[in-house]
C-alpha positions as CSV (number, residue, x, y, z in Angstrom):
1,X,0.0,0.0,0.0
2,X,1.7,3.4,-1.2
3,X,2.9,4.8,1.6
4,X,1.3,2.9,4.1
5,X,2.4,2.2,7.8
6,X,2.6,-1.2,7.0
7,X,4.3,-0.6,3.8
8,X,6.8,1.6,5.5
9,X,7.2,-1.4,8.4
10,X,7.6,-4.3,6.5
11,X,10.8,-2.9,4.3
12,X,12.4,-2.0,7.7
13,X,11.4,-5.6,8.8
14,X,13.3,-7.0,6.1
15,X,16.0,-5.6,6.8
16,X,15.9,-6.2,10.6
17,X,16.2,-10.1,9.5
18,X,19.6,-9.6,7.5
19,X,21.2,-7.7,10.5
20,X,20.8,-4.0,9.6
21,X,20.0,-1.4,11.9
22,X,17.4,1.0,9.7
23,X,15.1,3.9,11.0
24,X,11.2,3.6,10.9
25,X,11.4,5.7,7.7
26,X,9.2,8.4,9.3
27,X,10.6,11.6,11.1
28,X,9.5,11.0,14.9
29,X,8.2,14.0,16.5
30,X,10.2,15.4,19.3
31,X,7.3,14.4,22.0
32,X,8.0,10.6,22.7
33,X,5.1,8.5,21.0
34,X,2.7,6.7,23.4
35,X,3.6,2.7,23.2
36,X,0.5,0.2,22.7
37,X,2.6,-2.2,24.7
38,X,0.4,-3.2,27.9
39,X,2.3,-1.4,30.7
40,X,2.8,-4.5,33.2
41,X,3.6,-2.3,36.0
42,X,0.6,-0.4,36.1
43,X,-1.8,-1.3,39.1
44,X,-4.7,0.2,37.0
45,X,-6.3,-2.5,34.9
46,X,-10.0,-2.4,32.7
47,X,-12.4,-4.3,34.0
48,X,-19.9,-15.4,-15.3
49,X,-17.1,-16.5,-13.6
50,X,-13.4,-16.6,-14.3
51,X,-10.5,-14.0,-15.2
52,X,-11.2,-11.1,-17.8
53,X,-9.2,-8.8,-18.9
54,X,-8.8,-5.1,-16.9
55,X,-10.0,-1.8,-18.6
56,X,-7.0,-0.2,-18.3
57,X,-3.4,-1.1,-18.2
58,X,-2.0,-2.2,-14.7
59,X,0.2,0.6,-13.5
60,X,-1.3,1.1,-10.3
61,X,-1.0,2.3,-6.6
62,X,-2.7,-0.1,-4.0
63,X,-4.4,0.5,-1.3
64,X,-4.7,4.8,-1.2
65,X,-6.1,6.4,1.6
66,X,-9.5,6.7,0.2
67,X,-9.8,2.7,0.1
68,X,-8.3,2.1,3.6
69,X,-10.6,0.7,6.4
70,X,-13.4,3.1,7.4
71,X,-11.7,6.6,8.8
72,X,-13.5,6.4,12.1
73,X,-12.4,3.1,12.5
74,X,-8.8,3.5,11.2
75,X,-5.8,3.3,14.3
76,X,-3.9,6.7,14.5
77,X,-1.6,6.6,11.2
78,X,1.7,8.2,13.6
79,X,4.9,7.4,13.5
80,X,5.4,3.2,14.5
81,X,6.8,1.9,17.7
82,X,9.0,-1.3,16.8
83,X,10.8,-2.1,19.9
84,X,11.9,-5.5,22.1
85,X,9.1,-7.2,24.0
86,X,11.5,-8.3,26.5
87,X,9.6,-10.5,28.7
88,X,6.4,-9.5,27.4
89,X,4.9,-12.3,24.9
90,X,4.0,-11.1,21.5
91,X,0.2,-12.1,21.5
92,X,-0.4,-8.7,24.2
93,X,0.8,-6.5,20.9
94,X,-2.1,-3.9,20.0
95,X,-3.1,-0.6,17.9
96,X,-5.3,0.2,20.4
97,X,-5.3,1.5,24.0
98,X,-8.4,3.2,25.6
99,X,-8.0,6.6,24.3
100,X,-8.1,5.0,20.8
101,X,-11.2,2.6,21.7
102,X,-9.0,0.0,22.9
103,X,-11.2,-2.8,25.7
104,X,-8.3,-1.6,28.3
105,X,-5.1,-3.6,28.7
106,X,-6.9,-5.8,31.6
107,X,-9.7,-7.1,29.2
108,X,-8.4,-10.5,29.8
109,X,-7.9,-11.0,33.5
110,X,-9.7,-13.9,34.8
111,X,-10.1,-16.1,31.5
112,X,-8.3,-19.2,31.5
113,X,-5.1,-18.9,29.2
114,X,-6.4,-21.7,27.0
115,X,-9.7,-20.1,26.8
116,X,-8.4,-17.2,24.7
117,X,-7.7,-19.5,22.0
118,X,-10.3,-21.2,21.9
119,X,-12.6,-18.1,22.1
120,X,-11.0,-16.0,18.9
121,X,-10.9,-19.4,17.4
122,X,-14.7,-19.4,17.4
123,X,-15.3,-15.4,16.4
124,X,-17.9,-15.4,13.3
125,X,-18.0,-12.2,10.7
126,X,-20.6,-10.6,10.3
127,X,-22.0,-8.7,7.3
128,X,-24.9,-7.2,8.9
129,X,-23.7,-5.7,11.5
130,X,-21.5,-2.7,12.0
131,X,-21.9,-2.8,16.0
132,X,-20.7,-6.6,16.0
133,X,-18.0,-5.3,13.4
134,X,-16.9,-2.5,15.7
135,X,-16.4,-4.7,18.9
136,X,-14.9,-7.5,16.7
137,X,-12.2,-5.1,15.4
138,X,-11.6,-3.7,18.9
139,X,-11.1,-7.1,20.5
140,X,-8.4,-8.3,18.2
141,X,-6.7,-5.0,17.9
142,X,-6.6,-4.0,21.9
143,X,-3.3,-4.2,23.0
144,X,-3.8,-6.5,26.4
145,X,-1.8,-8.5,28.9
146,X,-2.3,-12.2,27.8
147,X,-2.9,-14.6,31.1
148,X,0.2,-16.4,31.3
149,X,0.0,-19.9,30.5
150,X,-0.4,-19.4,26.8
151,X,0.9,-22.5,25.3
152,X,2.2,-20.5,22.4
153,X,1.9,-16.2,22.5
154,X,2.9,-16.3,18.8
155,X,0.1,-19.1,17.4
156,X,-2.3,-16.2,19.7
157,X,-0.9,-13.5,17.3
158,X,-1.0,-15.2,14.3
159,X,-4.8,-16.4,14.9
160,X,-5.3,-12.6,15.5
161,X,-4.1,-12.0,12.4
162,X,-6.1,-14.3,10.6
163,X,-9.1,-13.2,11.8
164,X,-8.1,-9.7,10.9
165,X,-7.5,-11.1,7.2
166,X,-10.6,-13.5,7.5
167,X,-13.1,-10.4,7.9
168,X,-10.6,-8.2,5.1
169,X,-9.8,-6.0,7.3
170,X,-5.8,-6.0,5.5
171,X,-5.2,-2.3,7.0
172,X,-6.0,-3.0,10.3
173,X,-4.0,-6.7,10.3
174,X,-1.1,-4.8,8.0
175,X,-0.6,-2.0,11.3
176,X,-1.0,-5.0,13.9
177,X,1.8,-7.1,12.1
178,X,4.1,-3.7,12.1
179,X,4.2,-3.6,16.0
180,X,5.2,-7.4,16.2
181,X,9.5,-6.7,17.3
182,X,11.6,-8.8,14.4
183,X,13.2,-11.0,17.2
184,X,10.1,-12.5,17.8
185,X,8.7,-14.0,14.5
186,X,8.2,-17.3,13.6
187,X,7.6,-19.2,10.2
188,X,3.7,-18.8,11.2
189,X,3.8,-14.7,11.8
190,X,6.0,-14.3,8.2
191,X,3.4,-15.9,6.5
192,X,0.8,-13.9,7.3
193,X,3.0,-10.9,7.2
194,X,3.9,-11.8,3.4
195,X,0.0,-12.4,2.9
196,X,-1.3,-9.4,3.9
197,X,1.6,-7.9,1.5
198,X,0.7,-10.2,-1.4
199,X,-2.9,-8.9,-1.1
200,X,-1.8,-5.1,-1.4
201,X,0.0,-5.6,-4.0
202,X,3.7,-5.1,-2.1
203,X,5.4,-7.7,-4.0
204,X,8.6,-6.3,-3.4
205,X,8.2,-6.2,0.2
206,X,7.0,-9.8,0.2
207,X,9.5,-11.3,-2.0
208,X,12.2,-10.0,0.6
209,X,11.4,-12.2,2.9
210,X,10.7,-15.2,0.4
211,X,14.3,-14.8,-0.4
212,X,14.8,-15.4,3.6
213,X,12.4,-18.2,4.1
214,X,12.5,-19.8,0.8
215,X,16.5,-21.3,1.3
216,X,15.3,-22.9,4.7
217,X,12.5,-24.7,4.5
218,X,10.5,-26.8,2.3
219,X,7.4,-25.6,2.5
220,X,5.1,-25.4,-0.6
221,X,3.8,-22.1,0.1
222,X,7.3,-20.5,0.3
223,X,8.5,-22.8,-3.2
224,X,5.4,-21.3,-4.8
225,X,6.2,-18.0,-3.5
226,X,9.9,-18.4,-4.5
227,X,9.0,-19.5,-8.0
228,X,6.7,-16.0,-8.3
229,X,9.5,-13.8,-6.8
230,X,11.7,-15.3,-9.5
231,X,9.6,-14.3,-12.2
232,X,9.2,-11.1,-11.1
233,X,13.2,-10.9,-10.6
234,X,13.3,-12.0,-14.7
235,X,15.1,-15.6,-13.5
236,X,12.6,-17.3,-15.6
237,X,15.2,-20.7,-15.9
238,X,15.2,-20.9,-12.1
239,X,11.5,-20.5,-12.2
240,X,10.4,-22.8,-15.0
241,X,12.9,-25.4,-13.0
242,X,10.9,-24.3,-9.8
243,X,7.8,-25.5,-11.4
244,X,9.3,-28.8,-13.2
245,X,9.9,-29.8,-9.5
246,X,6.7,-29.6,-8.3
247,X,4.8,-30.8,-10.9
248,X,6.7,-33.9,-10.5
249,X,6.2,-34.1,-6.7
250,X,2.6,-33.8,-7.7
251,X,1.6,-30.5,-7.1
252,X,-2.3,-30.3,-7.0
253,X,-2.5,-26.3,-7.1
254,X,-3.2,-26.0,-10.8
255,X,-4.6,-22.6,-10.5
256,X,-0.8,-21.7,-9.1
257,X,0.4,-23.8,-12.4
258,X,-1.6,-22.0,-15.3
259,X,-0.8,-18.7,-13.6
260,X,3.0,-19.6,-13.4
261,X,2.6,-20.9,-17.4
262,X,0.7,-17.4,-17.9
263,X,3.5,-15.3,-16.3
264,X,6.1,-16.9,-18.4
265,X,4.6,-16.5,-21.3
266,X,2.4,-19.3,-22.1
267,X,-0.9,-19.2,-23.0
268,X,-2.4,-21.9,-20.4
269,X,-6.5,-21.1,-19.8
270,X,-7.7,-20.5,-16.7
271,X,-10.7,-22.7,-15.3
272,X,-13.9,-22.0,-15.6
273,X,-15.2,-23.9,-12.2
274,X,-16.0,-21.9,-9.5
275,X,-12.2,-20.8,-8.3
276,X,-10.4,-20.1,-4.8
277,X,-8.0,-17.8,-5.0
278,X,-4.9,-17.8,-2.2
279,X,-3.3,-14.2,-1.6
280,X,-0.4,-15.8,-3.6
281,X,-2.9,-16.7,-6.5
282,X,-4.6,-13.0,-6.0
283,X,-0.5,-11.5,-6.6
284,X,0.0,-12.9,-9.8
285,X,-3.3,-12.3,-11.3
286,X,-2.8,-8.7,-10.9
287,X,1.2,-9.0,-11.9
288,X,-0.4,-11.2,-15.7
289,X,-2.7,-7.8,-15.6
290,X,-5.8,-9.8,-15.5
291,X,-8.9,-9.3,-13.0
292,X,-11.2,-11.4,-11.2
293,X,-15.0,-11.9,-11.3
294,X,-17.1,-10.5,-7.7
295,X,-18.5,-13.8,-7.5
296,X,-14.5,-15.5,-7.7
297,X,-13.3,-12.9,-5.4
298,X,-16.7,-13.4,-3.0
299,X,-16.1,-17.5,-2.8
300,X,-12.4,-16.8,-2.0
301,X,-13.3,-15.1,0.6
302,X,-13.4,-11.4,2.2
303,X,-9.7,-10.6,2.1
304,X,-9.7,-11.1,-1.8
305,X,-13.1,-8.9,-1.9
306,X,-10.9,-6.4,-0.1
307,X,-8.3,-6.7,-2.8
308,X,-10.7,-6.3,-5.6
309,X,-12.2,-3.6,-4.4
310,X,-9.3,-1.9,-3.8
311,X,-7.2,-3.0,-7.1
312,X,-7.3,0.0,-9.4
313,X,-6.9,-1.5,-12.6
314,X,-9.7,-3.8,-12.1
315,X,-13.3,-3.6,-14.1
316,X,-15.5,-1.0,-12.2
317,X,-18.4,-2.8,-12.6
318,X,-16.6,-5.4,-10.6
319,X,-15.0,-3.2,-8.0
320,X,-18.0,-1.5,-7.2
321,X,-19.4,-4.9,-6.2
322,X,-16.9,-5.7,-3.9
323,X,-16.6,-2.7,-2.3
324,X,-20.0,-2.9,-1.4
325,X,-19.7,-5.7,0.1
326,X,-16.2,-4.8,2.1
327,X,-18.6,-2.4,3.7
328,X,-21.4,-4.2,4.3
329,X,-18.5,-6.6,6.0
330,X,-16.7,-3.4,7.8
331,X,-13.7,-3.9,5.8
332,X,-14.1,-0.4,4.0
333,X,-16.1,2.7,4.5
334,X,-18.3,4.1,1.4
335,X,-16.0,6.4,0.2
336,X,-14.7,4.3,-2.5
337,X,-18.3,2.7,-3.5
338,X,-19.7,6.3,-3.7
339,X,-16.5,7.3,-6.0
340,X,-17.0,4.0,-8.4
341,X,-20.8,4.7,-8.3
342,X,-20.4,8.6,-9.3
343,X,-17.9,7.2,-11.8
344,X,-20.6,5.2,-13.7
345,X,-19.8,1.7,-12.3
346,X,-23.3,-0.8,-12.8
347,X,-24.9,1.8,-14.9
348,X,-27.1,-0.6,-16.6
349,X,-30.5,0.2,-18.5
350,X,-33.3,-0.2,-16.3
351,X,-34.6,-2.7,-17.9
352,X,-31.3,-5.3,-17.4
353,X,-31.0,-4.1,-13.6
354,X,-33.9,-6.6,-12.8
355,X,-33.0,-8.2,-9.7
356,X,-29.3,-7.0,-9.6
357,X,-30.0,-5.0,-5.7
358,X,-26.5,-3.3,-6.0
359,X,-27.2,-2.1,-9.5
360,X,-30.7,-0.6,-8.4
361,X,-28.5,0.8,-5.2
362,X,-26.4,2.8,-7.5
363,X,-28.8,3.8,-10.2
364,X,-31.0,5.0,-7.5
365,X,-27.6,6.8,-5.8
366,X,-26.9,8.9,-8.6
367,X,-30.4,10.1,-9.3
368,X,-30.9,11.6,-6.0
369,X,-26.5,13.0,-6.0
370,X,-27.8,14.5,-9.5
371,X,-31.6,15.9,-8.1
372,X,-31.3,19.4,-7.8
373,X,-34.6,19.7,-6.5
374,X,-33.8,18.6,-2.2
375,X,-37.8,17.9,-1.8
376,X,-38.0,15.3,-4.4
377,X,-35.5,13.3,-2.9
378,X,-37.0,11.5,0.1
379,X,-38.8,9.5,-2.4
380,X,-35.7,7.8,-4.4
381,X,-33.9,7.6,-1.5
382,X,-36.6,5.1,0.3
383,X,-36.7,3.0,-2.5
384,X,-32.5,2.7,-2.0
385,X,-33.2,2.0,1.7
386,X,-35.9,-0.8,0.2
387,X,-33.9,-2.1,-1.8
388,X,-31.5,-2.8,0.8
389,X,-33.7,-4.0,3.5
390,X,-35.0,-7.0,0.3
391,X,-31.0,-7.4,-0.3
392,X,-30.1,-7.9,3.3
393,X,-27.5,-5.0,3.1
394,X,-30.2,-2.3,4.3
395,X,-27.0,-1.2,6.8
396,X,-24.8,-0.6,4.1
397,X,-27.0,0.8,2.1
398,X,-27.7,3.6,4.9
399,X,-23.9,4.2,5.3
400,X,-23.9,4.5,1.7
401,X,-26.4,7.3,1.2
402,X,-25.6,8.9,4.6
403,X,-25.0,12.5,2.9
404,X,-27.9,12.2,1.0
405,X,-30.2,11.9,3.9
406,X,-28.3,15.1,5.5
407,X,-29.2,17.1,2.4
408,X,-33.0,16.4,2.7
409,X,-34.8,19.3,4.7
410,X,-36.3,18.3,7.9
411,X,-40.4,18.7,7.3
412,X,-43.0,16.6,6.9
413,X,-42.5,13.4,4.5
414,X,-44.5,10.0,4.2
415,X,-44.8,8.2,7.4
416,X,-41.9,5.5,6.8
417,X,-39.8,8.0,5.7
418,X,-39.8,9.5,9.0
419,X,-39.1,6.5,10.8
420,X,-36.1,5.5,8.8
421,X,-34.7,8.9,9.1
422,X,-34.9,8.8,12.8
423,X,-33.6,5.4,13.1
424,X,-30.8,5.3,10.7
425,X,-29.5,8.3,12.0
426,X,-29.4,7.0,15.3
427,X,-27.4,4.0,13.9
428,X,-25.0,6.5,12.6
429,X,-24.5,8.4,16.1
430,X,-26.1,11.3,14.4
431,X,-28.6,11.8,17.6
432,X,-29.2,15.4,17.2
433,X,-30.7,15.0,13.8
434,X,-32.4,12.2,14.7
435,X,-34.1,14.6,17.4
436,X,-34.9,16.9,14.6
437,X,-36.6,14.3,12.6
438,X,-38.2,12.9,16.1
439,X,-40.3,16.2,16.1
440,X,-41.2,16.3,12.7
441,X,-43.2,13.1,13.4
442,X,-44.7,14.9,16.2
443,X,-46.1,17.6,14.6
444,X,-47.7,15.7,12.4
445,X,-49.7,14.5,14.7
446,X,-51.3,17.8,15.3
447,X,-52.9,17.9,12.1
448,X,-55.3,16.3,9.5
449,X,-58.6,14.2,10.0
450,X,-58.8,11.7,13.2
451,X,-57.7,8.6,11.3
452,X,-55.2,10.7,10.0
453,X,-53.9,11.8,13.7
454,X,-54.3,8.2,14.9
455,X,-52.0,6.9,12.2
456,X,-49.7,9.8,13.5
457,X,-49.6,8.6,16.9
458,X,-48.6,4.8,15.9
459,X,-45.9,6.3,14.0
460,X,-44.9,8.6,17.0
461,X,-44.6,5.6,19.1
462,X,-43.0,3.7,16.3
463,X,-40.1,6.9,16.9
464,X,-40.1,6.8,20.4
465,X,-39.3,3.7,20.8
466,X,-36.1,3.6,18.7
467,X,-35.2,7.0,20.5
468,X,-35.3,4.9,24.0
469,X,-33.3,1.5,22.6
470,X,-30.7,4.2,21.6
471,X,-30.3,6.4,25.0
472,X,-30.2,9.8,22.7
473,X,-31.7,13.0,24.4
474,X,-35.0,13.4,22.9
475,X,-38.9,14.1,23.9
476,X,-39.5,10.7,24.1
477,X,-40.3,9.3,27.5
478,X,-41.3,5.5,28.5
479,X,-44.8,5.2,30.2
480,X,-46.2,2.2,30.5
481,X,-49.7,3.5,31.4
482,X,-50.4,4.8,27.8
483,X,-47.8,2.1,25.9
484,X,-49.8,0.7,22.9
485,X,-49.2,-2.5,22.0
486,X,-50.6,-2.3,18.8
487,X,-48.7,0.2,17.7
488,X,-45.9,-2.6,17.0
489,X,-48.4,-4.9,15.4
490,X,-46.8,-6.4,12.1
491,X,-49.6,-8.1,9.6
492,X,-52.0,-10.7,10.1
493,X,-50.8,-13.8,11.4
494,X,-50.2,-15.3,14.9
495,X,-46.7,-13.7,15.1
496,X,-48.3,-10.6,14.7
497,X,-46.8,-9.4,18.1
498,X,-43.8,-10.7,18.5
499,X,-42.1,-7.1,17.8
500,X,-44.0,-6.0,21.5
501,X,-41.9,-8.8,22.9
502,X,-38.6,-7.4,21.2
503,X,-39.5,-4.1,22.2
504,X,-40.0,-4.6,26.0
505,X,-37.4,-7.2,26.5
506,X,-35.2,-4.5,25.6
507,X,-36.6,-1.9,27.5
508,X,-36.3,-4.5,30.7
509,X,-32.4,-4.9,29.7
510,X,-32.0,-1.1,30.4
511,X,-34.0,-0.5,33.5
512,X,-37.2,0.3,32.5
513,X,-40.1,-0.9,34.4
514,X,-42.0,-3.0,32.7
515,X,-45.8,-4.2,33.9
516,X,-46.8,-7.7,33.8
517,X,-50.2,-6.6,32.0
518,X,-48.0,-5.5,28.8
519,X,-46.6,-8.9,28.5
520,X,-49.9,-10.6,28.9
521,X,-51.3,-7.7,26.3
522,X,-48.2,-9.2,23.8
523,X,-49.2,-12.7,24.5
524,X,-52.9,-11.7,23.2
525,X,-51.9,-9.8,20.5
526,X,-50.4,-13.5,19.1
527,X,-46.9,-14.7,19.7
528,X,-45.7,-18.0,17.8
529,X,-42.4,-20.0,18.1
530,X,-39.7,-18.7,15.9
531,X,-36.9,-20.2,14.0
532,X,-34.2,-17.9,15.6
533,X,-30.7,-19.1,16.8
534,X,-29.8,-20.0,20.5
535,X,-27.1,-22.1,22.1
536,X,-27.3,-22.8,25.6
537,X,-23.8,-23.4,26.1
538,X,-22.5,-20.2,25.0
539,X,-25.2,-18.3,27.4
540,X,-24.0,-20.2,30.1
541,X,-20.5,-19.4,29.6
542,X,-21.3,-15.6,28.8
543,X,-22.9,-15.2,31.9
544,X,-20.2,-16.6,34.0
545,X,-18.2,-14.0,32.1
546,X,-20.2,-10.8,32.7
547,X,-21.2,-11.7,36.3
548,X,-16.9,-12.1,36.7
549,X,-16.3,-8.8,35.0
550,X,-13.9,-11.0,32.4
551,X,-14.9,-8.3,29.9
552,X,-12.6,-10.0,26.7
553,X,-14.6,-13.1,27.5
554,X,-17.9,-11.6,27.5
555,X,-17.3,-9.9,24.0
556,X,-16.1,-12.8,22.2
557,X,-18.8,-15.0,23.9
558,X,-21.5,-12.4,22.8
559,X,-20.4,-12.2,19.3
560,X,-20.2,-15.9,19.0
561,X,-23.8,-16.1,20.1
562,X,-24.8,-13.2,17.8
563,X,-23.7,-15.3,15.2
564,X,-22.6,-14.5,11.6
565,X,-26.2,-13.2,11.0
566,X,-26.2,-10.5,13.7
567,X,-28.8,-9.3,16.5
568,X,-31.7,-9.8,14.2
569,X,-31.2,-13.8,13.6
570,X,-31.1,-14.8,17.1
571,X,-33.8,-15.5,20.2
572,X,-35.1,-12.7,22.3
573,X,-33.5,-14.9,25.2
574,X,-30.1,-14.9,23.5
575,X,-30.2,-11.0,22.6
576,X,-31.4,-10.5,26.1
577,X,-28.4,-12.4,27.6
578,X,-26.0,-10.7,25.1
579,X,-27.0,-7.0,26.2
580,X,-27.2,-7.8,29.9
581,X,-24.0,-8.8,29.8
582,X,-22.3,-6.7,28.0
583,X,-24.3,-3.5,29.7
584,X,-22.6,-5.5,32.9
585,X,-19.2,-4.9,32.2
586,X,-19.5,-1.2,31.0
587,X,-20.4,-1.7,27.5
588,X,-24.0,0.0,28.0
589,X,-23.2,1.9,24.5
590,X,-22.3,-1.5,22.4
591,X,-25.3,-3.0,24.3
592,X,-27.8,0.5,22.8
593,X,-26.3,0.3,19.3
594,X,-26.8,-3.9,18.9
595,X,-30.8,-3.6,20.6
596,X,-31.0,-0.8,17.9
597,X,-29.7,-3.3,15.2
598,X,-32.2,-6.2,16.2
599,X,-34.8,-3.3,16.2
600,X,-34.2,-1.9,12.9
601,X,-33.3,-5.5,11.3
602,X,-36.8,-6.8,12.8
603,X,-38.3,-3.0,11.5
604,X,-39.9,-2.7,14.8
């Protein structure tokens, strides 16, 4: 990545290896910088598939600013700290202390060395949810005294990292790796440093320590690697020999083959099964100048999404695609799918979009950026919303279109309009708009016929309920003495109430009194067993956890009983247990922002 921290790391890190003394090759400021190694001493602890062609010709810079991970999200880009762990073990390395939303350096007192493992081992991605995203991201990036016993600190680090790489976020694994001290890695931690490189296209970087490893071990990633790094060096004999060698010991990576035959000047055709592309694989597509499919890229995995999206030389249409989906995953903020939108990517006709949800997304996106007229925009800019909330990205598709929504005078609009305005500015921290749109909604009440004023006053409570899951200032106030069940009432069938249920179960999590009449009035309204995800083991566990304050514990137990599908998929008993605990060990603001996930997802 041009420039990057990582970038700027990893060349000193090779060099470390061969015995050099270098510089971090950034001037330090005068002020000494603030180390994100846990201070031990401290008393104070936390409690159509296949390869095309590109449109353009590959010169390109990798990973630029604009397609980094999402600016609020993004460690502080100062100068880096590389500097002997002594007798502290390299998994307690971090980018993030508690002034940078770090979990605190104690986050893992109390939890049974082995546990940790086991527990990051377990850690699902989620696309659906930026709150489960944010604590994910914070938990593997919080630099935190390890419980000693740790069979092995640097199969801990590398497990971080691969969860880092798992979910695509490469910037965020790329800054972690730079703060590991050269005198600690192992085979395992090089590998996933040279990944991470291979996927931003450092292949200079990378092949400096292929050059180390290679000579030592015979390990086919680091032969394949070495065969690569030669052809990139122009020693195409001691490549082509390279290859001859393992397609004799049987080498079953033909993908790695054709793209070796490729490079050298052959004209061997890809496969047109579905194919899983390695970061290795990923670094010589782009080096043969050829591009990758979204649908490849999405089987391969969300690191390669991350490297599509962000490869430059890659077909728009393609790009757009899987930037989309790095932010729908976290891996990217919507900079660079507003920029590739603007830019024309997936502008189909109409009639091909069909059901193509992320064509529709941007179609609908540049209508409203190019609507000159503000009050005709809440209508396009629903339909985006809708068409998100069919796709399952309705999240990313309200990150998206954030400044749309800002452009869009506050006054009176159709009644789901209002509601999504309030909510999803909620979900963006944006609480004093949200207020603004809160009494909008209110002042409708105040006028037209009755029926018109009673649909008013459903909506009203429709907004006042999301303004209490969140904790934002607002007018709205719980009263269980005039709480309308029926307000929440979603069509015809026996289920009909189960959104009441969601609704007060989450209003009990944050101390609000809730009447045993208003659950009997839920049960009447028609409640039905759901197909919703629970695992009594995991609920045991996390509330062990929270009640002991083991606050690393109770994350990684509470993401793992989210699930991969977020707040919305699971039991009201699981998303119960989930917010009680984490609101127990201080996390009452991750606790809000998930029970306004569930409530959004569920369109309560």
């Amino acid at each position: 990545m041009t420039n990057s921290p990582s970038k700027r790391f990893f060349s000193a890190f090779a060099a470390s290896f061969l015995g050099l003394v270098i510089g971090v090759g950034v001037t330090m400021a005068q002020e000494k910088p603030r180390s994100l190694v846990p201070d031990l001493n401290s008393s104070k602890q936390a409690t159509g598939k296949g390869l095309t062609a590109p449109e353009k010709p590959a010169s390109t810079t990798f990973g630029s600013p604009a397609t980094g991970n999402k600016a609020e999200n993004a460690a502080p880009q100062s100068a880096l700290i590389v500097k002997s762990l002594g007798g502290l073990d390299v998994a307690s390395v971090g980018t993030l202390d508690t002034s940078t939303g770090g979990l605190g350096p104690g986050m893992w007192t109390g939890t049974a060395p082995d546990r940790v493992v086991t527990l990051l081992t377990y850690l699902p991605v989620s696309a659906v949810s930026p709150a489960m995203q944010d604590l994910y991201r914070r938990l593997l990036l919080t630099a935190a005294v390890i419980p000693r016993g740790v069979e092995n600190p640097t199969e801990l680090m590398a497990l971080r990292l691969s969860k880092l790489q798992e979910a695509g976020r490469i910037t965020d694994a790329s800054l972690l790796a730079s703060k590991i001290s050269p005198t600690v890695l192992t085979d395992e931690l090089v590998t996933a440093v040279v990944n991470l490189q291979f996927l931003q296209g450092e292949n200079e970087q990378a092949c400096r320590q292929v050059k180390i490893e290679k000579p030592r071990t015979a390990d086919r990633f680091w032969i394949k690697a070495g065969i690569f790094c030669d052809l990139l060096d122009e020693k195409i004999e001691q490549a082509e020999l390279g290859a001859a060698l393992l397609e004799e010991q049987g080498e079953t990576d033909t993908l790695f083959l054709d793209l070796f035959d490729r490079l050298a000047g052959g004209d061997a055709v890809m496969s047109e099964a579905d194919l899983l592309f390695s970061p290795l694989h990923y670094a010589m597509i782009r080096h043969a100048g050829m591009t990758v499919s979204f649908e490849d890229a999405e089987n391969s995995g969300y690191d390669i999404v991350w490297a599509l999206a962000t490869q430059e030389n890659a077909q728009k249409d393609q790009r757009l695609r899987a930037s989309y989906q790095s932010l729908a995953v976290g891996s990217l903020g919507p900079e660079l799918s507003r920029q590739l939108i603007l830019d024309k990517a997936l502008d189909l006709p109409a009639e091909d979009e069909g059901d193509d949800a992320v064509a529709k997304i941007a179609e609908l996106y540049r209508l409203i950026a190019n609507e000159k007229d503000k009050e005709a925009l809440a209508e396009p800019l629903s339909s985006l919303w809708a068409t998100g909330f069919q796709d399952g990205s309705y999240l990313a598709a309200t990150q998206l279109s954030a400044p749309l929504l800002a452009e869009i005078p506050a006054a009176s609009q159709s009644d789901k309009f209002e509601i999504d305005a309030v909510r999803l500015l909620l979900a963006g921290g944006d609480a004093a708009s949200a207020g603004i749109w809160e009494r909008v909604a209110r002042r409708a009440a105040l006028r037209g016929t009755p029926e018109e004023r009673l649909s008013a006053r459903k909506r009203i409570d429709r907004v006042d309920a999301y303004m209490l899951i969140s904790g934002a200032p607002g007018i709205a106030r719980w009263n269980p003495a005039t709480f309308d069940a029926t307000s929440f009432v979603q069509g015809e069938d026996l289920a009909r109430g189960e959104n009441v249920g969601l609704l007060l179960a989450i209003l009990g999590v944050f101390d609000q009194e809730i009447p045993e009449n208003l659950w009997s009035e839920a049960l009447d309204l028609g409640q039905v067993t759901q197909p919703r995800y629970s695992n009594l083991v995991i609920e045991k566990n996390l509330d062990r956890a929270a009640e002991a304050g083991r606050v690393g514990e109770t994350i990684a137990l509470s993401l793992t009983a989210l699930g991969k599908n977020g707040p919305s998929s699971v039991s009201l008993t699981t998303l119960s247990r989930v917010l009680t605990s984490l609101k127990k060990v201080g996390l009452e603001k991750e606790a809000r922002a998930l029970a306004l996930e569930a409530a959004i997802l569920r369109d309560l």
